[in-house]
N, C-alpha and C positions, 0 to 999 in steps of 0.2 A: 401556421400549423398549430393548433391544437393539442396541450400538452396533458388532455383526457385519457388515460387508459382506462382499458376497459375491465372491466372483475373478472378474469377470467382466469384466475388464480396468485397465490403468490408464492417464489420460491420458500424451501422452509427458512426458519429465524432460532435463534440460539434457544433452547429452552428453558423458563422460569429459573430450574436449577443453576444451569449452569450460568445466567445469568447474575443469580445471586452467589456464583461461586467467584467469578471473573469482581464484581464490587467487593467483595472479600479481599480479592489477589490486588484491588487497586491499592484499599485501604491500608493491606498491612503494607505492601511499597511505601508508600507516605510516612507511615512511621517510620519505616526502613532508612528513607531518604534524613528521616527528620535525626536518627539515634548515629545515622553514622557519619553526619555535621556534626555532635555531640564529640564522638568518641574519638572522633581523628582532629579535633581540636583538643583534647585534655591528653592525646597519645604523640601529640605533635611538640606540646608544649611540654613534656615532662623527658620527653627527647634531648629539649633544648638547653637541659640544664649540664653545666658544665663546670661539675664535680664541686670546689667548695667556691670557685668563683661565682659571684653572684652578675644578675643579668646586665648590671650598670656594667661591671669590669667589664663583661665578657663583650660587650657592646662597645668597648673601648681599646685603642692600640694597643693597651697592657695586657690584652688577652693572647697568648701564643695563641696562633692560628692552629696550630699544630694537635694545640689540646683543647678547642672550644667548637664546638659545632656548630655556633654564630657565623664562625666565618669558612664555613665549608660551604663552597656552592652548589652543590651535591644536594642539599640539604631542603625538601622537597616544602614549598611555602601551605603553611593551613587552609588557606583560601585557594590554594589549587590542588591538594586531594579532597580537597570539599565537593569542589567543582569535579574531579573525575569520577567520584561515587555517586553523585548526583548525574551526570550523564550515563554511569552506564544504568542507572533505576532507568535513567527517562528511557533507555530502548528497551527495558523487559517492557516496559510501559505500551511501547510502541507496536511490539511485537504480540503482544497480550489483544490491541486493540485491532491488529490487522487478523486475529487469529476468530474473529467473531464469525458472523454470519451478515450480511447484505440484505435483503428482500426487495426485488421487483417485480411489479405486473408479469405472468408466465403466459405464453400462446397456447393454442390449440393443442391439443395431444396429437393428435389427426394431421395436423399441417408439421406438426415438426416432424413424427413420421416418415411423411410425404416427403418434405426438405433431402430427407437425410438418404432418400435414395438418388440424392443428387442429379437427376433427371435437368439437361439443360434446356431453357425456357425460348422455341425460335422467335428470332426478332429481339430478345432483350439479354441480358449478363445477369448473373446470377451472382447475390455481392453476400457472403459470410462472413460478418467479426465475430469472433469467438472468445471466449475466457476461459480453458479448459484447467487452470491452476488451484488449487486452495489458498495459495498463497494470496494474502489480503483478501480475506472472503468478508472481510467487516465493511472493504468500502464498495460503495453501488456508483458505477463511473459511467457519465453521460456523454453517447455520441453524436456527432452531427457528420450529416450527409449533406454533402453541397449547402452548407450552410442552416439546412433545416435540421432539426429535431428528428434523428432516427428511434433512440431509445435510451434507457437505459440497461447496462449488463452489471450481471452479480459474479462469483465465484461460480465454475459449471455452468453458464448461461451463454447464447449467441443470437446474435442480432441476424437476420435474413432484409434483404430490398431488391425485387428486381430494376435495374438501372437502364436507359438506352446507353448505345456503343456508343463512346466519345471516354472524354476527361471526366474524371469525376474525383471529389478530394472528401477524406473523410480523418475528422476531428476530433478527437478523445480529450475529454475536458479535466485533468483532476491538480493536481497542486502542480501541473505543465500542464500548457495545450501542446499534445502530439499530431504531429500533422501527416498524412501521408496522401499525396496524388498518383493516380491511379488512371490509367488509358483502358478501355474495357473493349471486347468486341462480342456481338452479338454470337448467342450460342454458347458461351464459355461461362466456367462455375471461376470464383476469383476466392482467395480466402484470405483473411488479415489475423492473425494473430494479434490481440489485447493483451497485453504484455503487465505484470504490475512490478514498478520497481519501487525500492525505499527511497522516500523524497526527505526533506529537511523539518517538516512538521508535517504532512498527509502524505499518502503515497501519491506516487505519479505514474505514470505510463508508458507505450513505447509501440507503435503501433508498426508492422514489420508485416507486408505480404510473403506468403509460405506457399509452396508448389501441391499440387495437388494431395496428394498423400500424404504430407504432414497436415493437411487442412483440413481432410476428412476422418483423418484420427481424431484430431480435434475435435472438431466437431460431433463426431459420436460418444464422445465424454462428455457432451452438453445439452442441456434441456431449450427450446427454442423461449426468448425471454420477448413478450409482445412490445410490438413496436408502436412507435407513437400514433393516437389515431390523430388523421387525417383532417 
């Protein structure tokens, strides 16, 4: 299969501005990240001091436990509010880069139209994945249909394939492959929710068939996103 799309448009993409607004919001995180290693190491160590005792004593049996904060275990290590200021930057991080925009190849105006009167096709199943969330609109997640190349979906986008009735399994590829198998029978509209969830360093997925009504809500929040040709 042919992993050519065709120009037939593409969803929108963050603008210039705000593009240069989001490299601003990286940048000052970075210092962010960098002043508050800084600060919680000079706020840590001046914590540590324990009154006229000096660090040798207080680091020694001659320090009453009682009056030195050396030996309070309470007492939170430099190297790990380092480490927790530094994780939570990395999820604004995270959260900033799921908050972009995607772009893929867009269908027909006309056919997705046509889709969205949900008319069922005799002799074949009617297969919708949908992405009808904002949530992670920065990542563009690639499916597969029985193994081949369906498409890719954005934020607001869904995939359409008329399938024959039997088995068919379909595959959503992003920091997990989500797997979901499906039995289809000729006549019938099917619909799969593209789910995005937070993964450990890219988002991942969750693919979950939904009953007709929740499918075609869905689907009417979404633009049809063209699918691979052929």
């Amino acid at each position: 299969m042919n992993d050519d799309r065709g120009q037939t448009g593409l969803s929108p993409i963050v603008p210039s501005g705000t593009a240069a607004l989001v490299g601003a919001l990286y940048f000052k995180i970075g210092l962010a990240i960098a002043q508050a290693g800084r600060d919680t190491a000079a706020g840590l160590a001046s914590k540590r001091k324990c009154g006229k005792i000096s660090a040798a004593d207080a680091a020694s049996a001659s320090c009453p436990p009682s009056r030195c904060r050396y030996h309070n275990s309470n007492m939170p290590t430099i190297e790990g509010e380092i480490m927790k200021k530094v994780l939570a930057c990395a999820l604004i991080l995270f959260a900033v880069a799921l908050g972009g925009c995607a772009s893929v190849p867009m269908g027909d105006p006309q056919a997705d139209a046509a889709l969205k009167t949900f008319a069922p096709k005799p002799g074949k199943a009617s297969l919708y994945v949908y992405r009808h969330e904002t949530f992670g609109a920065a990542i563009k997640m690639t499916v597969l249909l029985d193994g081949k190349l369906l498409g890719d979906t954005a934020s607001k986008t869904y995939l359409y394939a008329e399938v024959d009735p039997g088995k068919h399994q379909l595959i959503s590829k992003t920091e997990n492959d989500a797997v979901l198998d499906i039995d289809v029978l000729a006549g019938n509209n099917y619909y799969v929710w593209q789910e995005v969830k937070m993964g450990m360093f890219a988002a991942r997925s969750f693919l979950q068939k939904v009953d007709d009504k929740a499918g075609q809500e869905g689907v009417l929040q979404c633009k049809l996103a063209a699918p691979s040709a052929k």
